[in-house]
C-alpha positions in Angstrom: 10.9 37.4 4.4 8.5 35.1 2.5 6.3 33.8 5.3 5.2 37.3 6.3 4.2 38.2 2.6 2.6 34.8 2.6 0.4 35.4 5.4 -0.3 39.1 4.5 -1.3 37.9 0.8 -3.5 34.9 2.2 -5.5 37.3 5.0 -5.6 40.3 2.4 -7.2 37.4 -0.5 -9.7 36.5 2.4 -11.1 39.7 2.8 -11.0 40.6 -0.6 -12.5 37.1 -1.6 -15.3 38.2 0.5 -16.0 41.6 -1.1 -16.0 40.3 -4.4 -18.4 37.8 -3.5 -20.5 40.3 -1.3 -21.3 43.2 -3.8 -23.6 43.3 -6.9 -22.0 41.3 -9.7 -20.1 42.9 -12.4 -20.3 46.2 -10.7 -17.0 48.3 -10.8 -16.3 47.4 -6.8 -16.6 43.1 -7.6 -14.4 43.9 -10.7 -11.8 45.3 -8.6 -11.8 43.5 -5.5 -12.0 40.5 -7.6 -8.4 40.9 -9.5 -7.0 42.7 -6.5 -7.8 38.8 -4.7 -6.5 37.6 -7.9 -3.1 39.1 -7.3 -3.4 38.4 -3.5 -3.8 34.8 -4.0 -1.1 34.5 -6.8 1.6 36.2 -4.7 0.2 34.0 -1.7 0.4 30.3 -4.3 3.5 31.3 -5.6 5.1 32.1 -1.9 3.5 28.9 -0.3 5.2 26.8 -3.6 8.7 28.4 -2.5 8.4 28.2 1.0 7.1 24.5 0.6 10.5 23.7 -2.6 13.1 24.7 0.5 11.7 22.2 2.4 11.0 19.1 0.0 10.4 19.4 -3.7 7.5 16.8 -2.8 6.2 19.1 -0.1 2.3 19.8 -0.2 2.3 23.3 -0.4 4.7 23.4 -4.1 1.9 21.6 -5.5 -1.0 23.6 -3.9 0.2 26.8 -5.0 0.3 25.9 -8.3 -2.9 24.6 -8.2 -4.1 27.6 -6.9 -2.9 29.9 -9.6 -4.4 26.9 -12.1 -7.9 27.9 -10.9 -7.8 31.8 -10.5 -6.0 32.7 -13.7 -9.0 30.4 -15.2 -11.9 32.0 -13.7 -9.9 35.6 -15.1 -10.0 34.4 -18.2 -13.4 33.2 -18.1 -14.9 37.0 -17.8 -12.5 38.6 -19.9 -13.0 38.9 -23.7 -11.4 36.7 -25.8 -8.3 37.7 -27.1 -5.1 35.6 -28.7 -3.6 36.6 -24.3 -6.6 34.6 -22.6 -6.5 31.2 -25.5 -2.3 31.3 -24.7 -3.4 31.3 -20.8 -6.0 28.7 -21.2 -3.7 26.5 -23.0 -1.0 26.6 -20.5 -3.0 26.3 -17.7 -4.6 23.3 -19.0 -1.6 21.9 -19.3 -0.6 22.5 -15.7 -4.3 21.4 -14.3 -3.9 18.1 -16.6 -0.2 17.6 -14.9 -1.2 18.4 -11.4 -4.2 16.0 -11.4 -1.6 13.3 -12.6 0.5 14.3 -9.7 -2.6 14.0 -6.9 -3.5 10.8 -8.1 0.4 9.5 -7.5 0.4 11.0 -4.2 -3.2 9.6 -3.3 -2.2 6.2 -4.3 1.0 6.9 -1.5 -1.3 8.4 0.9 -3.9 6.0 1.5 -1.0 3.0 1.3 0.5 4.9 4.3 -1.0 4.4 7.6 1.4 7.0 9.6 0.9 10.6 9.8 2.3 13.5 8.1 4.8 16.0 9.8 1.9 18.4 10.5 -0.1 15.7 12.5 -2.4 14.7 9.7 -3.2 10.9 8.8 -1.3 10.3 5.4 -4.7 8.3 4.5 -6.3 11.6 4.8 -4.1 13.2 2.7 -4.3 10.5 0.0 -8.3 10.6 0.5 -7.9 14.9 -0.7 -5.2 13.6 -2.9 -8.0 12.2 -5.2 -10.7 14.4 -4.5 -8.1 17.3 -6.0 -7.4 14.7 -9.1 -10.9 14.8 -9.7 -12.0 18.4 -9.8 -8.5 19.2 -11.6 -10.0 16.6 -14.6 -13.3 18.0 -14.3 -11.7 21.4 -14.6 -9.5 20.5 -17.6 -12.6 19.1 -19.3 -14.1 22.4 -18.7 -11.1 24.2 -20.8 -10.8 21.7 -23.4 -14.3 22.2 -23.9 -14.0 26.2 -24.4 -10.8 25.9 -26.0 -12.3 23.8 -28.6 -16.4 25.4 -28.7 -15.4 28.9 -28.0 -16.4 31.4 -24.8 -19.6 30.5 -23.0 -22.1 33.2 -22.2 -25.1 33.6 -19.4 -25.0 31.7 -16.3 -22.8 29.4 -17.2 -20.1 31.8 -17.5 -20.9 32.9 -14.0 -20.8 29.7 -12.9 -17.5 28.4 -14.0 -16.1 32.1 -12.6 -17.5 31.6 -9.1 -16.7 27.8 -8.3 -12.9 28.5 -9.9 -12.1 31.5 -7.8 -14.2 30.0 -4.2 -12.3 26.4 -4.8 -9.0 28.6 -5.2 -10.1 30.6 -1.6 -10.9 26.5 -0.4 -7.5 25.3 -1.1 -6.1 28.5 0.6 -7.9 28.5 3.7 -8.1 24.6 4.0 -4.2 24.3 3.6 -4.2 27.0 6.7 -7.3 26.5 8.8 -6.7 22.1 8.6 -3.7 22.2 10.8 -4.1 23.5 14.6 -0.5 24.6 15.0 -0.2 26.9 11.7 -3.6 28.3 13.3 -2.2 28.9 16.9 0.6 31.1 15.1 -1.9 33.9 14.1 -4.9 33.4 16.3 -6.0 32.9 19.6 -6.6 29.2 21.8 -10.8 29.7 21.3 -9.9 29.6 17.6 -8.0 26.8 17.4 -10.6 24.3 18.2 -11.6 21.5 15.4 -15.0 23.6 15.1 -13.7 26.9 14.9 -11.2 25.5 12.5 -14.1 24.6 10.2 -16.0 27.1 10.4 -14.6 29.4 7.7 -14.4 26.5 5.2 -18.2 26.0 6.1 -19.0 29.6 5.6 -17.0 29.7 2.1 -19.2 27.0 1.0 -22.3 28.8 2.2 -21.9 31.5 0.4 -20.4 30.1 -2.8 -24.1 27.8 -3.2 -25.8 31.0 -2.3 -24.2 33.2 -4.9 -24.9 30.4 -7.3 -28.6 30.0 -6.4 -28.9 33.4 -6.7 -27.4 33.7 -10.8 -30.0 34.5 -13.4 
């Protein structure tokens, strides 16, 4: 029963992830599309970890929904006041983002020592290659919260900022995990959508509109 809520949550966080980002900011329609994606893409993380645990407790998928949840609770807590709820949340996800980047960087060091490919038909060099680049923006992420955890909430554009990369590099991970393998793809949509190009170009559009949005901040 899992996979179908899985996929339901992950299409339903789409769409919603691109109201939220569509509409005036801070309106009463980007406030509630935005924490009805937030729910979306914590019932899709926490569905993809358990669907990922029954097949290997090293699978993939465990450690991306976690790190999914990592970013969207911490873009919520970025635009909501601060209260003794969002400095507990902060704390315990920075403690998750510090031990999931320590995890990526063990399984990149794996990854690029392995020349075979993964079960899903992806180079394990590849893997170890996104292995790091997750390490990385997990530290740079943590820095971020030890920084307001210690300094206090940030205000302006900043604010906006940290709330828009957190919640689009959530919707990356998401559609990446989905739109990177051609067989998971082939389940839900058509041949013509299968292709390497098509494949990319929802991760391309994601990105698009994520530098938009931030060009466009005051």
């Amino acid at each position: 029963m899992l996979l179908p809520i899985h996929i339901a949550a992950g299409g339903l966080a789409i769409a919603l992830g691109a109201v939220a980002l569509s509409v005036k900011k801070g309106g009463a329609l980007h406030r509630r599309s935005g924490l009805l994606f937030v729910c979306a893409m914590l019932v899709m993380g926490s569905s993809a970890s358990t669907l990922g645990f029954r097949k290997s407790a090293t699978d993939g998928n465990v450690f991306a929904g976690f790190i999914v949840a990592y970013f969207v609770i911490t873009a919520l807590t970025t635009v909501r006041p601060a209260s003794p709820w969002t400095r507990v949340m902060n704390g315990v996800a920075l403690t998750f983002g510090l031990g999931l980047a320590v995890v990526c960087l063990v399984g990149g060091v794996k990854g690029v020592n392995n020349p075979g490919l993964s079960p899903g038909g992806v180079p394990f060099r590849t893997i170890g290659v996104m292995s790091f680049v997750l390490a990385t923006v997990l530290l740079l992420g943590a820095i971020g919260d030890v920084r307001i955890m210690r300094f206090g909430p940030i205000h302006g554009a900043p604010r906006l900022a940290r709330h828009l990369w957190r919640m689009c590099f959530a919707l990356f991970i998401a559609a990446g995990s989905f739109f990177s393998i051609r067989e998971r793809v082939a389940t839900i949509l058509p041949e013509p959508f299968t292709t390497a190009p098509m494949r990319a170009l929802p991760i391309l559009l994601l990105f698009s509109v994520m530098f938009y949005r931030r060009l466009l901040m005051p």
